[in-house]
N, C-alpha and C positions, 0 to 999 in steps of 0.2 A: 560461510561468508557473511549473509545478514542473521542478526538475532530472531529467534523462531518468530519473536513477538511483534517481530515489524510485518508478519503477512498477517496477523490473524487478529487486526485491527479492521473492521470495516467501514465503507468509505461514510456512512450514514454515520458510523459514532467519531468522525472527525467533525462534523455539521452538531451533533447535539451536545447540549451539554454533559460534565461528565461527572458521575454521577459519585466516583468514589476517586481518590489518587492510591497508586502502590505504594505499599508501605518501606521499599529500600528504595525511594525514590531520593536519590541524594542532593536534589537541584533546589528541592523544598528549604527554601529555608524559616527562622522565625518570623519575619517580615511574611513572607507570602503565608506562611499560617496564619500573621494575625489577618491580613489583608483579607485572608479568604473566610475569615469569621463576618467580617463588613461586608464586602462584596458579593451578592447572592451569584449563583453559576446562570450563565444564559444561552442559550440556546441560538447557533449563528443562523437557524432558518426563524427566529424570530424580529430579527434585524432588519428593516426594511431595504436598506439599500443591500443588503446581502441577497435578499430575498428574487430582487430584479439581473440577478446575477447566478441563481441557480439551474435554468434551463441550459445556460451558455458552460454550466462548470460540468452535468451531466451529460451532454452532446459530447464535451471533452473529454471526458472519465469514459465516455462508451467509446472512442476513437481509440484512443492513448490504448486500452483493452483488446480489442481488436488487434492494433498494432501489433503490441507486446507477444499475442498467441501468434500471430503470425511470423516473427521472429523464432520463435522457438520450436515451430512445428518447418520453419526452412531448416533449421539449425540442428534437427531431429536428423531431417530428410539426408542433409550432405553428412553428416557424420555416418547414418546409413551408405553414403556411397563410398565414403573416406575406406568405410568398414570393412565393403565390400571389395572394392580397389586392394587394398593390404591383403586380403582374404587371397583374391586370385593371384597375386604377385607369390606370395606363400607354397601354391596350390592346395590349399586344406578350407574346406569350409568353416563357414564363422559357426 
């Protein structure tokens, strides 16, 4: 459903700067190469007004976390009962 590479970004190297780009990155184009020869990479927790905004984006990141395992460990649970339901209608164990 998502590409492997959307989970195995962490939430820290969304905040830092980045350090290389992928090389079949198709979005690159000669403009943003040349642009990115000028433009040093910077880092968004050196940013001041970001900076006053990172307890409030971590609070959120730890909630949203929470959330999300919560959903899945309900979503676990019924599909266990869904399972089990089907199982005795059958009469065969799962």
């Amino acid at each position: 459903m998502f590409p492997s590479e959307f989970f195995s970004v962490s939430a820290d190297a969304l905040v830092e700067a980045p350090t290389e780009r992928a090389s079949d990155d198709v979005s690159n184009s000669n403009s943003e190469a040349e642009l990115e020869d000028v433009v040093p990479n910077i880092s968004l927790r050196s940013i001041n007004a970001v900076i006053t905004h990172l307890p409030a984006v971590e609070a959120a990141r730890g909630k949203v976390t929470t959330e999300m395992e919560n959903m899945v460990i309900q979503g676990l649970k019924d599909l266990v009962s869904l399972l089990t339901f089907i199982s005795n209608l059958a009469g065969e164990p799962i």
